[in-house]
PATI-713451 format. One record per residue: residue in one letter; x, y, z of N, C-alpha, C, O in turn. Coordinates in pm, whole numbers, plus 32768, in hexadecimal, padded with zeros to 4 digits. Layout:
AXYZXYZXYZXYZ...
***
This chain:
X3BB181E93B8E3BAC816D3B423C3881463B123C7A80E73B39X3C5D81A93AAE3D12819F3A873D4B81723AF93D9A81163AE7X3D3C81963B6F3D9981843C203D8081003C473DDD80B63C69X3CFB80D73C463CE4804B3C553CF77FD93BF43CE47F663C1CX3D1D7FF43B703D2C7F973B203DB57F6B3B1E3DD97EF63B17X3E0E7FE63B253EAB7FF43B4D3ED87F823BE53F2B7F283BEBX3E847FB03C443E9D7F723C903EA97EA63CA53EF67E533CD5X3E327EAB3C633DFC7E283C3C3E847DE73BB43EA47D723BC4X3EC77E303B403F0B7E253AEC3FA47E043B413FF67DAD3B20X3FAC7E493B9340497E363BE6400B7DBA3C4140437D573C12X3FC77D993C933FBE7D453CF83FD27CA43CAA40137C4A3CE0X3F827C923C093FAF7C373BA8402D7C0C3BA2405D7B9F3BC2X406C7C8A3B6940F67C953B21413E7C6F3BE441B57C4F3BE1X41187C703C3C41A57C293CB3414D7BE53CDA414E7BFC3D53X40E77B893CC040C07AFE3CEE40E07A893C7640DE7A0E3C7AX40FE7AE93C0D41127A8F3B9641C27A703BA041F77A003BA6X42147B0C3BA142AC7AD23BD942BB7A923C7A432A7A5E3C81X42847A893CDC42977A533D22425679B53D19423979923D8BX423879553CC141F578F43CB7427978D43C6A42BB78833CACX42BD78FD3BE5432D78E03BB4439578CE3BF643E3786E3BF6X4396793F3C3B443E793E3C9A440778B03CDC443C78483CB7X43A978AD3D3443A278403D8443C077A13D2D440F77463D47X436B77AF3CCB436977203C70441977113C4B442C769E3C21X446B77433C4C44D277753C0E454D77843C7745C277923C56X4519777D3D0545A777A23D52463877303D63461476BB3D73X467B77383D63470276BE3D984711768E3E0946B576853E5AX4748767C3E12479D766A3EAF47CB75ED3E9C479F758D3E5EX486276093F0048CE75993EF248CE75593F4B48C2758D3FBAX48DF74B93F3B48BE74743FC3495A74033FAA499473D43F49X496C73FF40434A1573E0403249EB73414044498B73174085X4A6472E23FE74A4E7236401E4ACC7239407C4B2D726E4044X4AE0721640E74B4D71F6413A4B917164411A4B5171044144X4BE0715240EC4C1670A8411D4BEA704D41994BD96FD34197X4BDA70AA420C4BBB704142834B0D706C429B4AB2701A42A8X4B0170ED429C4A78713242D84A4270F2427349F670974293X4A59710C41D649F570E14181497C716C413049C971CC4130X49467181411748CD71E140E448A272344146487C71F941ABX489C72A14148487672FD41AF47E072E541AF47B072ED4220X479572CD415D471272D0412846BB721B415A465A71EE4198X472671F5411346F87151413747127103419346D170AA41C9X4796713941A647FE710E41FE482C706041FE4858700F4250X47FC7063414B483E6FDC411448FB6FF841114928706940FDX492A6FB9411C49C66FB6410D49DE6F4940AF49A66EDC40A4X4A556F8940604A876F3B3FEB4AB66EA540064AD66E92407CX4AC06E3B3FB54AD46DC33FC94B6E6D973F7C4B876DAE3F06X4BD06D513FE14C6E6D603FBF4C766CB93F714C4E6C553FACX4C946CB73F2E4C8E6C0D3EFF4D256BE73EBC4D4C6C343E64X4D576BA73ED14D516B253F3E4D576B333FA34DCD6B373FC4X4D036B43400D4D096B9D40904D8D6B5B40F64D976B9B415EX4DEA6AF140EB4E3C6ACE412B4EDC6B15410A4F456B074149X4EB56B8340604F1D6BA640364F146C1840914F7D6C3240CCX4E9C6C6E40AF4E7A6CF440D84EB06D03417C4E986CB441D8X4F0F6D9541854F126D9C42284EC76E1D423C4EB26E6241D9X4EA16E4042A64E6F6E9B42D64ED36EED43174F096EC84380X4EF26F6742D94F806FAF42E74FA36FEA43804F626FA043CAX4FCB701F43AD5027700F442E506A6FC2444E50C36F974405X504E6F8E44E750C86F5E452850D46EC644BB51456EA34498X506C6E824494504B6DD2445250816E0C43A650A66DB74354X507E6E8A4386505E6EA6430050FD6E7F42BA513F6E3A4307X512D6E954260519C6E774219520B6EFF4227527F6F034250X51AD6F6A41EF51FA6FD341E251D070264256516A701E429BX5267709D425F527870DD42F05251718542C5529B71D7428EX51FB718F42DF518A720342C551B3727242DF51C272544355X51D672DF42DB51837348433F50E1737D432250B273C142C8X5096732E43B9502C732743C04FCC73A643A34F5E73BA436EX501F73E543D74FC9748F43C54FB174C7433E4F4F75084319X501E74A342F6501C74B0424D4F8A745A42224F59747E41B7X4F507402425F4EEC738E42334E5B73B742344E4773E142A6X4E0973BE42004DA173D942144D54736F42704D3972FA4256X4D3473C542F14CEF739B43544D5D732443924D2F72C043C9X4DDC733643864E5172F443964E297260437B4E4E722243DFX4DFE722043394DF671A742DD4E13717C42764DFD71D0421EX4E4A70FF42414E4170CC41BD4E5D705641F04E7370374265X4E5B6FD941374E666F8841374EBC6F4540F64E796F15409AX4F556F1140E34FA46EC940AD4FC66E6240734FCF6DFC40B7X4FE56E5C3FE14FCB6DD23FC4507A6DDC3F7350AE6E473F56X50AA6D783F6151206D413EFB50FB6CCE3EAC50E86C623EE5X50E76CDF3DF050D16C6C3DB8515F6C543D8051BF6C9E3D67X51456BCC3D7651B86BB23D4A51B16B783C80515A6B9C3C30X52016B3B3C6E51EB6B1C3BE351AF6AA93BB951986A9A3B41X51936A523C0D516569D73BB150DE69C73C2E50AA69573C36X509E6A553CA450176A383CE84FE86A543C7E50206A883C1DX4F566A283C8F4ECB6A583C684EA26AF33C9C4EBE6B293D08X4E6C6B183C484E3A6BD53C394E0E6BC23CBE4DC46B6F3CF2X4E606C3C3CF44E606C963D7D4DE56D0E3D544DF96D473CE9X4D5D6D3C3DA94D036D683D814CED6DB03E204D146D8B3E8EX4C9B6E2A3DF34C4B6E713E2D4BC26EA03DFE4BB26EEA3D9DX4B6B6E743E424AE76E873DED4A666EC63E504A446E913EB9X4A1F6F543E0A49E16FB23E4949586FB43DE049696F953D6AX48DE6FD83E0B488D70093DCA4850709B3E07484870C23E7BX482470DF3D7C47FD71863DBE478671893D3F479071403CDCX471571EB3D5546ED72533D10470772B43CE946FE73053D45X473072F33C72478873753C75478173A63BF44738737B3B9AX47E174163BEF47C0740A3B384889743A3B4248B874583AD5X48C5743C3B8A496B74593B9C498C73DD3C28494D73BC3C8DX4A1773B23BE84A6773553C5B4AF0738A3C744B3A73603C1CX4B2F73D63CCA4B7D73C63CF74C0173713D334BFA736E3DAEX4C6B73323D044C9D72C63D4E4D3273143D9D4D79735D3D57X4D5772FA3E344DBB73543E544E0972B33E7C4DB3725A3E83X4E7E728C3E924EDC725B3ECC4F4F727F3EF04F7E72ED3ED4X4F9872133F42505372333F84507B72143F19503871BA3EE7X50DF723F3ECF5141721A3E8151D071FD3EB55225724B3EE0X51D471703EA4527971983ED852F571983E745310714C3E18X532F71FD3EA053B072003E70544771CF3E66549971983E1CX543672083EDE54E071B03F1954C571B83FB054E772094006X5469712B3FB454227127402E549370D3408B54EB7096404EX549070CE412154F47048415B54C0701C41D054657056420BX54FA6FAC41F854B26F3B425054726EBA41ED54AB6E7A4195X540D6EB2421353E06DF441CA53E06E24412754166DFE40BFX53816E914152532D6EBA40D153D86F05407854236F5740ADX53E96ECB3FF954646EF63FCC545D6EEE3F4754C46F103F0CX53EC6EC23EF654166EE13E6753996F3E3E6D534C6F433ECDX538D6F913DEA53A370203DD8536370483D6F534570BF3D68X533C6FE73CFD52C56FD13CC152586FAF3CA252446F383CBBX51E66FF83C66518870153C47513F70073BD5515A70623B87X50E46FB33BA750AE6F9E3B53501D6F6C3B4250056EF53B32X4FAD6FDA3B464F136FA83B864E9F6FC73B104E97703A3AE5X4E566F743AE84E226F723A994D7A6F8E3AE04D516F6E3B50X4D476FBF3A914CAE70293AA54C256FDB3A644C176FDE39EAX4BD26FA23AAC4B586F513A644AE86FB13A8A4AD46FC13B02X4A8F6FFE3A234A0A70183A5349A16FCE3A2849786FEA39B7X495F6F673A6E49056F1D3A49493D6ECB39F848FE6EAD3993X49996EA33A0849B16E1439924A1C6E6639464A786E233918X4A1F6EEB39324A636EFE38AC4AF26F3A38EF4AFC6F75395AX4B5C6F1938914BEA6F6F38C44BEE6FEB38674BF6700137EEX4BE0704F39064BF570DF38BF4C5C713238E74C4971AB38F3X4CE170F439004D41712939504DD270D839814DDE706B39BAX4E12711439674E9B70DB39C74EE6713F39E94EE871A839A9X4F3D71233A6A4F9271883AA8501E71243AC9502270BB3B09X508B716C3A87510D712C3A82516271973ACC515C720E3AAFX51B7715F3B35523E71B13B7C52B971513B9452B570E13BC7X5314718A3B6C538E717A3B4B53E171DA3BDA53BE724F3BECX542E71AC3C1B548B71D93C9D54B2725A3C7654BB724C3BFCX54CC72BF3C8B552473343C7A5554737B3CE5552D73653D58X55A373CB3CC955C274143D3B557174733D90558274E63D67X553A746E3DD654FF74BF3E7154EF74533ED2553873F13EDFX543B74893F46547174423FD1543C73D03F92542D73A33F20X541A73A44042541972D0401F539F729B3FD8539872343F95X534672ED3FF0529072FD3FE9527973943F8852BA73FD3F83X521C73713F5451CF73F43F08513773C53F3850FA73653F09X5109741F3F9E508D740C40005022745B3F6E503F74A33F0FX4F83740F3FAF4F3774653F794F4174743ECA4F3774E03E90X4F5274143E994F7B74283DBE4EE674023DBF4E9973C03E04X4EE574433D5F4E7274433D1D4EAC73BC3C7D4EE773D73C14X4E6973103CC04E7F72E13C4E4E3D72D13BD14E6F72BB3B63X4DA972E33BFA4D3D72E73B824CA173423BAE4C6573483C1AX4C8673793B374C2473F63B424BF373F83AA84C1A74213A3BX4B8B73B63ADD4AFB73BE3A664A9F74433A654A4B74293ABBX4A8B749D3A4049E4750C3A3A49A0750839F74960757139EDX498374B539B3494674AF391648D07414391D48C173D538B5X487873DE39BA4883736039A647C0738D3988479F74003968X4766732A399A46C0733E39D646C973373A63470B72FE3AB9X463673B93A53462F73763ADB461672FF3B2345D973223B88X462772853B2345F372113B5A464371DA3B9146A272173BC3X463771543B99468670FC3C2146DF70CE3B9D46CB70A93B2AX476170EC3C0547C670A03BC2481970223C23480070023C97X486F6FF23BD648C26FA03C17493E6FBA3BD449656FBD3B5FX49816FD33C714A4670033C394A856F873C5A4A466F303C96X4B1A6F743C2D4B796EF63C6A4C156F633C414C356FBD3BF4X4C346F373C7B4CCA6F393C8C4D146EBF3C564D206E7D3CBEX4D3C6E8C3C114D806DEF3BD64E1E6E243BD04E3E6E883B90X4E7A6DD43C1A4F066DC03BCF4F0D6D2C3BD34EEF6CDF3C2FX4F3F6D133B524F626C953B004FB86C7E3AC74FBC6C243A73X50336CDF3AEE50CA6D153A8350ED6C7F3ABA50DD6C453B26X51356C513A1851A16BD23A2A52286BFE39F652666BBF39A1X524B6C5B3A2552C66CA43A0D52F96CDE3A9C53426C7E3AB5X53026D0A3AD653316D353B6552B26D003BF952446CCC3C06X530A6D2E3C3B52A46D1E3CC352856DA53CD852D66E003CC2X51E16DC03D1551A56E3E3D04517D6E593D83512E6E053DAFX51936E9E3DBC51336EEB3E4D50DF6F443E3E50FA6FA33DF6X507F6F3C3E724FD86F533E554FEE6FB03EF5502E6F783F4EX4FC2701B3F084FA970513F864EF3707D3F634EDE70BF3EFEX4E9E70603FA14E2C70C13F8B4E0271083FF14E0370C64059X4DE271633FFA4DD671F0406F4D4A71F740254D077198404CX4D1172373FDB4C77726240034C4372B93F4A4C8972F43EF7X4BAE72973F4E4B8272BD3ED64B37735B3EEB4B3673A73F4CX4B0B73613E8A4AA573D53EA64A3C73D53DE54A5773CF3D6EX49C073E13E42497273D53DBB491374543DDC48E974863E44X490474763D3C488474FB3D33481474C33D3C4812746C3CE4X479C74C23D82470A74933D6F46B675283D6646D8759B3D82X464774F33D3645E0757B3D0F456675603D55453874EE3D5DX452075E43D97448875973DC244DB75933E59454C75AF3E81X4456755C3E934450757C3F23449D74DC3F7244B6746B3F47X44A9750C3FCD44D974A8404944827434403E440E74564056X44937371401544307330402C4413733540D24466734D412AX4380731440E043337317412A436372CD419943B8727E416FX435172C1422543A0728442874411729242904453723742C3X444F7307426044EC730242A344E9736F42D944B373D442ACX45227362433F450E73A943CE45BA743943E4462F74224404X458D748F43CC45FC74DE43DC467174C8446946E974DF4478X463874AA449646767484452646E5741644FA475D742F4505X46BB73AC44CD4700734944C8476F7382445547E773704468X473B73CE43D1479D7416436A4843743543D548B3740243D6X47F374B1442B486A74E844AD48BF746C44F24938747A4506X487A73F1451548DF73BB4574494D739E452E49C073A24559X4920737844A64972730B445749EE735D444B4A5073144455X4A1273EC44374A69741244204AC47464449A4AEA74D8448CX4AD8742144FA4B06747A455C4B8374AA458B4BA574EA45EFX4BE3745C44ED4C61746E451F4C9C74ED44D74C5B74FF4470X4CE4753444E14D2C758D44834D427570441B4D7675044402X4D1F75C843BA4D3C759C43214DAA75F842F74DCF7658433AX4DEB75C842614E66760F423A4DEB766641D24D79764441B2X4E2E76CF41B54DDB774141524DDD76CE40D24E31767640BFX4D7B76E740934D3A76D240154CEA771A3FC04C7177223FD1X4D36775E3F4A4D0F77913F014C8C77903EB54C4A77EE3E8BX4C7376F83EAC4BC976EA3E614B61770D3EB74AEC77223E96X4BAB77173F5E4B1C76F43F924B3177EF3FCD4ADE78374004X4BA478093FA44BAB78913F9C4B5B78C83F324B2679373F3AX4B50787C3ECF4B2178C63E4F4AA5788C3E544A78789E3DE2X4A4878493E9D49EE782D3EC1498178893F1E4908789B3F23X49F278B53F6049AF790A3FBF49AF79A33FA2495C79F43FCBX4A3379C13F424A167A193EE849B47A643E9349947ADA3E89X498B79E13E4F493A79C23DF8486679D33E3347FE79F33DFAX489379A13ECC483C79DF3F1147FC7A583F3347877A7E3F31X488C7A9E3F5D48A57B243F6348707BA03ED748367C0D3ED5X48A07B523E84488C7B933DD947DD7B803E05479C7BE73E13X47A47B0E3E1647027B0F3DE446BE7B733E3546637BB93E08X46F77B7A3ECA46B07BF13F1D46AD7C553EE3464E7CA03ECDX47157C5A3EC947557D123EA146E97D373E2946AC7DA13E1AX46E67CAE3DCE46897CD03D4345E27CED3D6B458A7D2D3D31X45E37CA13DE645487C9C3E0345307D493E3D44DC7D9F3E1FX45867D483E8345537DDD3ED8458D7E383E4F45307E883E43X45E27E563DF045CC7EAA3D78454A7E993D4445107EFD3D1BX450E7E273D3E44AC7E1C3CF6443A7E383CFE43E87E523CA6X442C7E303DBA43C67E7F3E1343B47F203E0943537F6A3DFEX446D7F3A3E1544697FC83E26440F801B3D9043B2806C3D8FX446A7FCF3D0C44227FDF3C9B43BB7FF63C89439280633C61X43537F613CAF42C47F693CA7425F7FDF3CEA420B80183CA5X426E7FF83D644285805E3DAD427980CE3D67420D81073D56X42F680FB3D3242F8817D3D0742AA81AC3C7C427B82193C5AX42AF81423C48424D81463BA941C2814A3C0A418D81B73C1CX419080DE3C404110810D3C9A40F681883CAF409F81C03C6DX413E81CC3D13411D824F3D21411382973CAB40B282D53C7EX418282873C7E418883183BD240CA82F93BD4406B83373C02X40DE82573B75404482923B383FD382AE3B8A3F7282E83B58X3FD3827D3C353F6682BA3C5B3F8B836B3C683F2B83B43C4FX3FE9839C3C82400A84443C713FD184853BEE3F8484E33BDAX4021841E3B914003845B3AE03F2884483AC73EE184953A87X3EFD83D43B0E3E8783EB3B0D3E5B84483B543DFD84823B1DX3E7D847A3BD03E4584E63BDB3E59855A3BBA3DFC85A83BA5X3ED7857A3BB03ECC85C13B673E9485FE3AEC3E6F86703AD1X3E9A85803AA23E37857E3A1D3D9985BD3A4D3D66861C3A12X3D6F85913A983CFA85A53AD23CE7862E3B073C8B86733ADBX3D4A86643B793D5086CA3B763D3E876B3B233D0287D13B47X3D9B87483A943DA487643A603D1B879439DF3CFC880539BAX3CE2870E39B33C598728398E3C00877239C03BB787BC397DX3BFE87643A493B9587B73A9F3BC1884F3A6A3B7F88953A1DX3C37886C3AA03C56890B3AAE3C3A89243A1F3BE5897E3A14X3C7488E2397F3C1D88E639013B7E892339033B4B898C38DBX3B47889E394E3AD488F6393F3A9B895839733A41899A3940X3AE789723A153AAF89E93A513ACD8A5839F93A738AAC39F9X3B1D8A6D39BC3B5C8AD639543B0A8AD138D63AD98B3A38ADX3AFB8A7538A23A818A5C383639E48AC3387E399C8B1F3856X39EB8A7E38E139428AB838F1395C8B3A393E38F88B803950X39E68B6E397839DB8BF7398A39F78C8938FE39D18CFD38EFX3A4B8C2838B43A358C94384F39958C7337D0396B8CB93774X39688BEE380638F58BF937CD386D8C4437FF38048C5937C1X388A8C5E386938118CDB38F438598D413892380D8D71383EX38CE8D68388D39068DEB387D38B88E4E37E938908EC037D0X38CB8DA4379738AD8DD2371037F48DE8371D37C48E4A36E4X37A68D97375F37518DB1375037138E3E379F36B08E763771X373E8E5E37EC371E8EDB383237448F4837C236F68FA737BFX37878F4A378837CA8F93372237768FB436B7375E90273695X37448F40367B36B48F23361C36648F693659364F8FDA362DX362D8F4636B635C58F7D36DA35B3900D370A3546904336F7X360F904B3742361690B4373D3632910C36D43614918336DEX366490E136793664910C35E135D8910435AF35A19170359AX3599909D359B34E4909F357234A4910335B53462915B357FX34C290F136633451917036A9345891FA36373402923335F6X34F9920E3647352592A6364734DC92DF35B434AA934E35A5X34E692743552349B928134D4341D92B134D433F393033483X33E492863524335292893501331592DE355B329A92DE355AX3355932C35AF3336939B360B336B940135F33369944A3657X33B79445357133FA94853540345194C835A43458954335A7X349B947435FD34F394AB3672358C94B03609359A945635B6X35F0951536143667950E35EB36AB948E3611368794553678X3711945935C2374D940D360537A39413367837BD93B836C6X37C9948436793821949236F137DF94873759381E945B37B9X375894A5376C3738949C380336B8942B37E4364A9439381AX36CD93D6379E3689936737C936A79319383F371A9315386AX363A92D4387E3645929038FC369692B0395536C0926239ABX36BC9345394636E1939239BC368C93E03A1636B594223A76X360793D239ED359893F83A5B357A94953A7F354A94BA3AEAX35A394F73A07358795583A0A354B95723961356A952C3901X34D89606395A349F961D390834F7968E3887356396CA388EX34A19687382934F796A037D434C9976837D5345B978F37FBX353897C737A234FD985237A8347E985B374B3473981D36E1X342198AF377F33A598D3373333DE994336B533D5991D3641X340D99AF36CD347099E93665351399E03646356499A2368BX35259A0A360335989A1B35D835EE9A89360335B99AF1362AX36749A7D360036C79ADE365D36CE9B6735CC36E49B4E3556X36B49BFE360D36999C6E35AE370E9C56352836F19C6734B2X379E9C28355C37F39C1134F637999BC1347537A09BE83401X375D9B70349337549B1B343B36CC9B2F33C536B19AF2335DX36839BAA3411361F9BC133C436329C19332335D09C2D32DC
***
């Protein structure tokens, strides 16, 4: 009974953590500038779209492509007296990621060198990222310009706005990445996930510590197996043992309880048949006289 109740008590305890972990898991889903949502495979919207180039050979600035994620981006230069230069994405998530080119002491068309991008979530400004020229190369690939973890889970809406009336600003955008929780929506086809990304990517750390982070949950799950497991056994062992144990109790109980009663009773016979004690229920008779010494 103890063995079967145990059993029934653990099978709870990992249908109950495996319903959590599940309600509860992450996963990072990348926005591309050109691909767009791995998931939706909506792509962000560039406005004033006549300011926006599509980077390579048409784009402004002179890349190295391989540095680029999925060798893409998109280029914009505002100047001081346009109207707000924008990039605008929506995700589910409860973390946003924002990575861009920064340029530095970039050359060819693309030539001024500042940076100044302001952060909308849903209407509200929660962010700006300012760069100033300094000394290294022409580009700083891959910056991380804005990173929220703290949001709900629900649908949001991001923008990118520069509106500086103080310098002219270059906007590079290369690609987002947002945390969502909960499963894959329905109809999206893994296949199509694979095509979208088929070019070489440069290493990325979030999506390393992602997979990390993957790595960490296995590792916790199979400790946790191994764990469960081993407490399983103890108490089905310790129950039997326990069990074991009682038994041999009582075989020992009821053998020195035969013992004692044979004992009794052969004590009563010996009484009342005036046999010596020494040779009670030893099955021989007692002398009719006495040895001459003793007379």
């Amino acid at each position: 009974m103890f063995i079967l109740q145990s059993v029934g008590l653990f099978r709870l305890c990992f249908l109950v953590a495996a319903g959590v972990f599940a309600s509860k898991a992450r996963r990072n889903v990348t926005i591309d500038d050109l691909y767009g949502d791995d998931l939706t495979h909506i792509a962000p919207t560039y406005l004033p779209s006549g300011r926006w180039k599509l980077g390579g050979a048409v784009g402004l600035a002179k890349l190295n492509a391989s540095l680029v994620h999925n060798q893409t981006w998109h280029d914009a230069i505002h100047k001081v007296k346009d109207e707000p230069t924008t990039v605008n994405f929506g995700f589910t998530g409860v973390a946003i990621y924002v990575y861009c080119v920064i340029p530095n002491r970039p050359s060819g068309s693309l030539t001024n060198a500042f940076a100044d991008y302001k952060f909308f979530i849903d209407g509200n400004l929660v962010g700006r990222y300012i760069h100033l020229a300094e000394n290294g190369p022409a580009y700083f690939y891959n910056t991380s310009v804005y990173v929220n973890t703290t949001m709900d889970n629900a649908f949001h809406n991001f923008s990118i706005v520069v509106d500086s009336t103080d310098k002219t600003v270059s906007l590079l955008f290369d690609y987002a990445i947002y945390t969502t929780m909960g499963k894959v929506p329905s109809g999206t086809s893994t296949t199509m996930l694979a095509s979208t990304n088929t070019n070489p990517q440069p290493t990325n750390t979030l999506k390393d510590a992602s997979a990390s982070s993957h790595g960490v949950a296995v590792r916790l799950g199979t400790a946790l197996g191994v764990f469960a497991w081993f407490v399983l056994t103890g108490a089905i062992a310790y129950a039997l043992r326990t069990k074991i144990c009682s038994a041999c109790r009582r075989v020992t109980l009821l053998r020195n309880l035969s013992r004692l009663l044979k004992n009794w009773a052969g004590y009563t016979v010996g009484r009342r048949s005036g046999v010596p004690g020494a040779l009670r229920g030893k099955g021989r008779a007692a002398p009719e006289t006495l040895p001459p010494y003793a007379r």
